[in-house]
PALOGU-973937 format. One record per residue: residue in one letter; x, y, z of N, C-alpha, C, O in turn. Coordinates in nm, 4 decimals. Example, Ala and Ser with C-alpha at 12.3 -4.5 7.8 and 13.67 -1.06 7.14 Angstrom:
BEGIN
<node 'A', <1.3190, -0.5690, 0.7800>, <1.2300, -0.4500, 0.7800>, <1.3200, -0.3300, 0.7800>, <1.4236, -0.3319, 0.8465>>
<node 'S', <1.2850, -0.2250, 0.7080>, <1.3670, -0.1060, 0.7140>, <1.2900, 0.0030, 0.7870>, <1.3409, 0.1138, 0.8039>>
This chain:
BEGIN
<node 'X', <-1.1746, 0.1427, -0.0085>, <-1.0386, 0.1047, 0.0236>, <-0.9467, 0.1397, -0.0924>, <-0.8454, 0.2089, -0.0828>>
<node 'X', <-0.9949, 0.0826, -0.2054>, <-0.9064, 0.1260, -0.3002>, <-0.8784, 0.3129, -0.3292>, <-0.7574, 0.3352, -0.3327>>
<node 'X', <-0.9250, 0.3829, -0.3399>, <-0.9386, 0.5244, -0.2789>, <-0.8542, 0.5733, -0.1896>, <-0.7901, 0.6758, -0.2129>>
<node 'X', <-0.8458, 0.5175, -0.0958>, <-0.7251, 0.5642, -0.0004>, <-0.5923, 0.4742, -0.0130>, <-0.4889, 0.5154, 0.0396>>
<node 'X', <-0.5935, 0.3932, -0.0586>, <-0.4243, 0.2827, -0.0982>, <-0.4063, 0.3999, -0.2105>, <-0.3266, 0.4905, -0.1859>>
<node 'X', <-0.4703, 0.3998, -0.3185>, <-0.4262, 0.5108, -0.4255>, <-0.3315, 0.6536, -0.4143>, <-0.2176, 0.6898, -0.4439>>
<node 'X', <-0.4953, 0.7286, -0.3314>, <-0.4319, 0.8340, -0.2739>, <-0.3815, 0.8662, -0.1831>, <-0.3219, 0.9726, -0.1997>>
<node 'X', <-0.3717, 0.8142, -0.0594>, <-0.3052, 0.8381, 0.0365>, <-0.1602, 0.8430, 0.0619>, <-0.0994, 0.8953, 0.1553>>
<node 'X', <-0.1211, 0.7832, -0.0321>, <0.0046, 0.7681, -0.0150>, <0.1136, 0.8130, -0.1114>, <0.2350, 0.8268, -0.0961>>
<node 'X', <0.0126, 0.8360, -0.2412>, <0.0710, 0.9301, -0.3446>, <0.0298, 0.9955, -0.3750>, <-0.0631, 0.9816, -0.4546>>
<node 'X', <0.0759, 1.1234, -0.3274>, <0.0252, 1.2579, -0.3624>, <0.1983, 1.3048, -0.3963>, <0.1938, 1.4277, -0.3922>>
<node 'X', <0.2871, 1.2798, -0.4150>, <0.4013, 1.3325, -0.4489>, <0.3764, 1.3222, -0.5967>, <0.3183, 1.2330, -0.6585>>
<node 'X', <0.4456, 1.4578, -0.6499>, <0.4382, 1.4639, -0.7991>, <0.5866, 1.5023, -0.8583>, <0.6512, 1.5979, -0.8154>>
<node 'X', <0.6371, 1.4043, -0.9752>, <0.7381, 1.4055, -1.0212>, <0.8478, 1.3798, -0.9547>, <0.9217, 1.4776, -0.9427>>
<node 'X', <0.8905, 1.2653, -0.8991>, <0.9811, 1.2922, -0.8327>, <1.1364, 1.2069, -0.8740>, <1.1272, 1.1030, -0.9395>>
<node 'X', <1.2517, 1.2493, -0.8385>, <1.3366, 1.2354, -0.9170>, <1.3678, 1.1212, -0.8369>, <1.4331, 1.0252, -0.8778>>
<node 'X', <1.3203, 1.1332, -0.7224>, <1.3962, 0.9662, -0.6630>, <1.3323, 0.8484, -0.6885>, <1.3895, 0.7462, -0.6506>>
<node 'X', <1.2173, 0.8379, -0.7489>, <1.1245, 0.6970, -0.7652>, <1.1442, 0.6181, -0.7377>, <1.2527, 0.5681, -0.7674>>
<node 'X', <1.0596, 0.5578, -0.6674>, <1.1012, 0.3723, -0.6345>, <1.0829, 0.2633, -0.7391>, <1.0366, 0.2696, -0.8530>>
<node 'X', <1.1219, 0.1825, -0.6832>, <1.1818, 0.0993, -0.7733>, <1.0198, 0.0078, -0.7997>, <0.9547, -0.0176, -0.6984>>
<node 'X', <0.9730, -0.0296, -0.9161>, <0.9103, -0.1307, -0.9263>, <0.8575, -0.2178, -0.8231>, <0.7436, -0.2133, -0.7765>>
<node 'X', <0.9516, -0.2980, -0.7917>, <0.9677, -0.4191, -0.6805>, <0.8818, -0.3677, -0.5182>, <0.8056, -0.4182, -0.4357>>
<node 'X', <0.9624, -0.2197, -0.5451>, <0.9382, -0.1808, -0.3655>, <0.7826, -0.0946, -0.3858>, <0.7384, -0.0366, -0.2866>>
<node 'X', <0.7340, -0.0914, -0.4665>, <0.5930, -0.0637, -0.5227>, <0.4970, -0.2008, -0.4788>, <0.3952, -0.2053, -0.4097>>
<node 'X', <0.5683, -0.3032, -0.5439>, <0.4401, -0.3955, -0.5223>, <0.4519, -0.3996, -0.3745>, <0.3442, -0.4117, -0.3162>>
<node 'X', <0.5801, -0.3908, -0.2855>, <0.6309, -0.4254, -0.1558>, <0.4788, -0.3232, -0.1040>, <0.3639, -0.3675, -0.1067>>
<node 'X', <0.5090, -0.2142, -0.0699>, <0.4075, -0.1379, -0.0603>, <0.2557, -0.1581, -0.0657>, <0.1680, -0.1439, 0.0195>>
<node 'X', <0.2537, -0.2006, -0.2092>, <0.1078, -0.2209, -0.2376>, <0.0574, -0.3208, -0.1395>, <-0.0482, -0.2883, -0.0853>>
<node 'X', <0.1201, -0.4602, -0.0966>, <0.1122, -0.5709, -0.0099>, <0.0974, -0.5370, 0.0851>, <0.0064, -0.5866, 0.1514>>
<node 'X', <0.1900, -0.4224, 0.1460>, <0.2000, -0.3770, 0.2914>, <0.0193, -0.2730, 0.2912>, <-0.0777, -0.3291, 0.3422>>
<node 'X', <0.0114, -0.2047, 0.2622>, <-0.1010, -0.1533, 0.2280>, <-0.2211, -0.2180, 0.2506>, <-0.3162, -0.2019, 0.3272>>
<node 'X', <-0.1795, -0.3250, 0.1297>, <-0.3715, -0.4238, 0.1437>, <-0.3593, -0.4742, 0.2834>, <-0.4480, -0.4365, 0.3600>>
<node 'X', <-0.2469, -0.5688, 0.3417>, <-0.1961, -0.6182, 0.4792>, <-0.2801, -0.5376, 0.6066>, <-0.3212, -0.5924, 0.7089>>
<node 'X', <-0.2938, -0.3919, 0.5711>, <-0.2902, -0.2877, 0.7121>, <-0.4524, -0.2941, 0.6787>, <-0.5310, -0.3154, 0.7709>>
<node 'X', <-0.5013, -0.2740, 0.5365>, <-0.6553, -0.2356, 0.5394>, <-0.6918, -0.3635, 0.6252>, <-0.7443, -0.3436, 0.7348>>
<node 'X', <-0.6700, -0.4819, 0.5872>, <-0.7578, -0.6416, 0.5960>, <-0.7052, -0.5994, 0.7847>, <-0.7877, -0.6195, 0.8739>>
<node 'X', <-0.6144, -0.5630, 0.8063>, <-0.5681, -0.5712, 0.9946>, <-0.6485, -0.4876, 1.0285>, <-0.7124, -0.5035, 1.1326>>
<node 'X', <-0.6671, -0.3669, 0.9413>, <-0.7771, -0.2457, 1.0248>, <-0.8975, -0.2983, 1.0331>, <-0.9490, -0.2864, 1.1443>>
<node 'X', <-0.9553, -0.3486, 0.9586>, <-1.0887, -0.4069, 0.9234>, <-1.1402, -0.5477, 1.0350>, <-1.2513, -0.5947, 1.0597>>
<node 'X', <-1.0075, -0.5812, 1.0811>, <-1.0217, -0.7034, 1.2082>, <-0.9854, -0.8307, 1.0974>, <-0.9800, -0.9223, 1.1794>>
<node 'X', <-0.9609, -0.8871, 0.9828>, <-0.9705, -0.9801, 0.9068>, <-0.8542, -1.0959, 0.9416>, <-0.7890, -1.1457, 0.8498>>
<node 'X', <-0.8416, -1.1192, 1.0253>, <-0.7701, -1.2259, 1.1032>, <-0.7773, -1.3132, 1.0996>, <-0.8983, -1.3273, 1.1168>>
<node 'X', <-0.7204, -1.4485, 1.0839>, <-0.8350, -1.6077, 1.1401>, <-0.6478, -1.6867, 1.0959>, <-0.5315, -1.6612, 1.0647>>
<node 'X', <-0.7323, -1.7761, 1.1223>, <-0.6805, -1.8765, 1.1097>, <-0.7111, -2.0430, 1.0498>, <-0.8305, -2.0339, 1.0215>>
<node 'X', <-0.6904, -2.1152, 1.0327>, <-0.7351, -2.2340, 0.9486>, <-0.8202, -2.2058, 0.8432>, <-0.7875, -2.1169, 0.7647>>
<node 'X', <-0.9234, -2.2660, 0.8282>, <-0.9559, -2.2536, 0.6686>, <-1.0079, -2.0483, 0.6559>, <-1.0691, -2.0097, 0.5563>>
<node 'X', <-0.9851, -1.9894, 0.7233>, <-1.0733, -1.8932, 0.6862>, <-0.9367, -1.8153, 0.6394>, <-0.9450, -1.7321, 0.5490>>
<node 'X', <-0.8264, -1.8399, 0.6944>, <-0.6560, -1.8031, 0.6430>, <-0.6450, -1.8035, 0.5097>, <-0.5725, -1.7300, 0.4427>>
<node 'X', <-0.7292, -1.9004, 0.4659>, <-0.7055, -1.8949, 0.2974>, <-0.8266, -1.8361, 0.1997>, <-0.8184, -1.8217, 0.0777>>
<node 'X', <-0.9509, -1.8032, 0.2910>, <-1.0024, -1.7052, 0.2570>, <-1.0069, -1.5747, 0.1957>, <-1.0346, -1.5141, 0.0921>>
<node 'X', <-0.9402, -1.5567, 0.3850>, <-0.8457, -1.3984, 0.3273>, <-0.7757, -1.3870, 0.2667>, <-0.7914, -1.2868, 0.1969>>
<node 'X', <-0.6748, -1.4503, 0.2439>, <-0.5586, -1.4125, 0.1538>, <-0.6279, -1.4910, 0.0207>, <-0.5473, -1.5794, -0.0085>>
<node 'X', <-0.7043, -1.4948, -0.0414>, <-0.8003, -1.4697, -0.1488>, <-0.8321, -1.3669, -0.2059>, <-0.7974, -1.3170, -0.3130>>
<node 'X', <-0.9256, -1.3266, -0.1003>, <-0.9634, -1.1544, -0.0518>, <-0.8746, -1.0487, -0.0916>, <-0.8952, -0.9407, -0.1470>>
<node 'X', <-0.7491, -1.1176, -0.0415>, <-0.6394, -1.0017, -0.0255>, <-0.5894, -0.9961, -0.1961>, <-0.5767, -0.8914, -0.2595>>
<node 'X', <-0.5688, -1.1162, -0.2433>, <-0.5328, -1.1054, -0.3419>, <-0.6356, -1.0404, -0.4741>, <-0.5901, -0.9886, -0.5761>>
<node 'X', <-0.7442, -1.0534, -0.4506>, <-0.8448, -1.0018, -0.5581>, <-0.8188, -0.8493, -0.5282>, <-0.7832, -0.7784, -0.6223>>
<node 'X', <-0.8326, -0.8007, -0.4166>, <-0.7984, -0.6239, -0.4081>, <-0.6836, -0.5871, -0.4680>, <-0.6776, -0.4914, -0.5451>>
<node 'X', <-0.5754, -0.6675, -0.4337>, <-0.3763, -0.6324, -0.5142>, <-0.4021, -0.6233, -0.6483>, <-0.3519, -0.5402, -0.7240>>
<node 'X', <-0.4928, -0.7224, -0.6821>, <-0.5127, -0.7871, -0.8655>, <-0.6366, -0.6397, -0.9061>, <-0.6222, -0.6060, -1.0236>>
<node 'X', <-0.7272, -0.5701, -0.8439>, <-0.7825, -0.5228, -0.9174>, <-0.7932, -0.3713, -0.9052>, <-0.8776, -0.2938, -0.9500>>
<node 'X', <-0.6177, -0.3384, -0.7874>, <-0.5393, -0.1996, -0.8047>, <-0.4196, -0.2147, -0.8217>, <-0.3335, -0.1614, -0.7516>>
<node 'X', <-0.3911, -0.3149, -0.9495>, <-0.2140, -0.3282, -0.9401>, <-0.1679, -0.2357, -1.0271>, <-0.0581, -0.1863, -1.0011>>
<node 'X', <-0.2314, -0.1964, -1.1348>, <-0.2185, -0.1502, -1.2773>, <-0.1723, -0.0419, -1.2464>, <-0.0534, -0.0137, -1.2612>>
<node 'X', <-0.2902, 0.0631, -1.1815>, <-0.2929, 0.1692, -1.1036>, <-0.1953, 0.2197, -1.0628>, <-0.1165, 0.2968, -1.1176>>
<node 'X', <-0.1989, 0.1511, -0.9033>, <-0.1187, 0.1580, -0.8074>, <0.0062, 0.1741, -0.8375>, <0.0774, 0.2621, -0.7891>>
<node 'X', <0.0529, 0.0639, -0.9455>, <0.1696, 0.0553, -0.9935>, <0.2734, 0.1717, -1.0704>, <0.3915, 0.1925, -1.0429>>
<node 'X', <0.2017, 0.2300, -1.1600>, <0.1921, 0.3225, -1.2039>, <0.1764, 0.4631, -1.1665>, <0.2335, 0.5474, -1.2357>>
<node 'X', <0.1096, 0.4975, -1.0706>, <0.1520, 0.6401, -0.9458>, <0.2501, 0.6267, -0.8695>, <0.3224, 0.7200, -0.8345>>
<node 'X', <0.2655, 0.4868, -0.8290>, <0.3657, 0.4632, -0.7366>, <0.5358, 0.4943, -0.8111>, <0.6307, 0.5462, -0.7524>>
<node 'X', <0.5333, 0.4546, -0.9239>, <0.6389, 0.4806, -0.9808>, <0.6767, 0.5715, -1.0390>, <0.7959, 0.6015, -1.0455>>
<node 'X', <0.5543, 0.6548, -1.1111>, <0.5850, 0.8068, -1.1521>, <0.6186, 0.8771, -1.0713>, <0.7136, 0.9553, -1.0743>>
<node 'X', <0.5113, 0.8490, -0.9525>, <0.4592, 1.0056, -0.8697>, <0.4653, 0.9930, -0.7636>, <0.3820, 1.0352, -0.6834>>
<node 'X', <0.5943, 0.9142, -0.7299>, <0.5875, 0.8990, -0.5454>, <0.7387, 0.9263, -0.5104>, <0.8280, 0.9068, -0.5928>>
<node 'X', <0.7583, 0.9661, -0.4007>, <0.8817, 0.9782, -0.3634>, <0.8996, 0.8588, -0.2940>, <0.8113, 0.8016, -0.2301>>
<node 'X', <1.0476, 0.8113, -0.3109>, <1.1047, 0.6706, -0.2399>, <1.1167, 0.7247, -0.0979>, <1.1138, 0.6290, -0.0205>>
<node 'X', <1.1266, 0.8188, -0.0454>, <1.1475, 0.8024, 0.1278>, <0.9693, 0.7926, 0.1570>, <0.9329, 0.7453, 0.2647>>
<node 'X', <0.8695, 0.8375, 0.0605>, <0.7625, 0.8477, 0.1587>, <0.7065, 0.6446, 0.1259>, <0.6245, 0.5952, 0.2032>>
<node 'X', <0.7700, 0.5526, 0.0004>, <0.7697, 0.4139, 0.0100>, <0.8456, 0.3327, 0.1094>, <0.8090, 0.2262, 0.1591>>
<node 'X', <0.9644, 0.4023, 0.1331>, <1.0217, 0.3661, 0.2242>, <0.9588, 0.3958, 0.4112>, <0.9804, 0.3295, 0.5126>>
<node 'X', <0.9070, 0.4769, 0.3974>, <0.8633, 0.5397, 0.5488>, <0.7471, 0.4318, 0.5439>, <0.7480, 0.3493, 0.6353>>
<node 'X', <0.6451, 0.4222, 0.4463>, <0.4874, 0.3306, 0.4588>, <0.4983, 0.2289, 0.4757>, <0.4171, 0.1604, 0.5379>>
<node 'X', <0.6327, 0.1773, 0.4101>, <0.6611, 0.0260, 0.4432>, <0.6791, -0.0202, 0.5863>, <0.6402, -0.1301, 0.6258>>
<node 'X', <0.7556, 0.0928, 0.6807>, <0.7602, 0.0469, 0.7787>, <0.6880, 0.0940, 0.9059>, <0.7162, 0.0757, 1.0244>>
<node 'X', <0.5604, 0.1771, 0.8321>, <0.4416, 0.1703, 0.9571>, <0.3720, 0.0373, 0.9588>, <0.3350, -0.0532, 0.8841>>
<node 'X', <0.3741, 0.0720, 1.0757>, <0.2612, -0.0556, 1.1251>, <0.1334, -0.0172, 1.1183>, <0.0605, -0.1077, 1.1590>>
<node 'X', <0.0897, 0.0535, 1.0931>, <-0.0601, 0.0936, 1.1085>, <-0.1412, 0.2239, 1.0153>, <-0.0929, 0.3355, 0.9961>>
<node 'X', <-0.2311, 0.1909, 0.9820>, <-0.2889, 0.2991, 0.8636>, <-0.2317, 0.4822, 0.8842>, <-0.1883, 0.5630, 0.8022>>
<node 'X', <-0.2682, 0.4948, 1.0880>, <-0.2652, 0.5794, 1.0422>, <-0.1096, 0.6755, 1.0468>, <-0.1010, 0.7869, 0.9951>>
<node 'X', <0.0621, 0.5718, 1.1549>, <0.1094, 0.5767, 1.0277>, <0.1431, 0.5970, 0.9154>, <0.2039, 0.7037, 0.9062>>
<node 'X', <0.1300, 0.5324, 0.8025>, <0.0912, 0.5511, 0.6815>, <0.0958, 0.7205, 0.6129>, <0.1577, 0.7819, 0.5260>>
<node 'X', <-0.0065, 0.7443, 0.7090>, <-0.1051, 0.8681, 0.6667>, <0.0202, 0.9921, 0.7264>, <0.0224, 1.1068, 0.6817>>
<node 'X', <0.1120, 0.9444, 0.8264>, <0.2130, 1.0531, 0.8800>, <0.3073, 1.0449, 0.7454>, <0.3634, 1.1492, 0.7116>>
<node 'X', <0.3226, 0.9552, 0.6863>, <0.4198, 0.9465, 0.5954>, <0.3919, 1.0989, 0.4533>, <0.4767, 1.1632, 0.3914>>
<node 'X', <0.2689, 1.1048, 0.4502>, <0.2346, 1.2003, 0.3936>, <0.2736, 1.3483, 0.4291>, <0.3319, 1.4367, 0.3664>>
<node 'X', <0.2165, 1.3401, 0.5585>, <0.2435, 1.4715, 0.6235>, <0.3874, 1.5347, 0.6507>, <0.4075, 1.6551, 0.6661>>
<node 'X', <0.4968, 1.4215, 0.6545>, <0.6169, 1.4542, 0.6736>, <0.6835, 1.5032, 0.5564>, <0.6548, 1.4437, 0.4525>>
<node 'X', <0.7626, 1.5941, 0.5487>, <0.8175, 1.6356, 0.3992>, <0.9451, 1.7332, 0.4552>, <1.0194, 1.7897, 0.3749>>
């Protein structure tokens, strides 16, 4: 998982429009959000706080990263476009569009 949040979504290099910090982590959230939905990780009552455990140990152990391509090496329309797929693959058009 971490592998494709990385690369999938930044493969833009140098770009003069960069996003902003903020809309990076936005991203990164939206991201982990779609893997844990692809994966079926759903529930409710105590297992709700499970996941979002889960969710948070993956954010915490590609933030550094993530953070850091996302802000060098990404273009803001393709953060802006990922944010508002709903679905991985989605996501993955955001790449392809240019």
């Amino acid at each position: 998982m971490k592998r494709w949040i990385l690369g999938g979504v930044l493969l833009a290099t140098g770009c003069k429009t960069a996003p902003s910090e903020d809309q990076c982590k936005q991203l990164q959230d939206h991201l982990v959000d779609l893997e844990f939905k692809k994966a079926g990780a759903t529930a409710t009552g105590p297992m709700k706080a499970q996941i979002a455990n889960q969710k948070q140990a993956v954010s915490s152990a590609i933030a550094t990263e993530f953070l850091e391509a996302c802000t060098k090496k990404t273009a803001r329309s393709r953060i802006e476009c990922a944010l508002s797929a709903n679905d991985l693959d989605a996501v993955a058009k955001c790449d392809e569009a240019k």
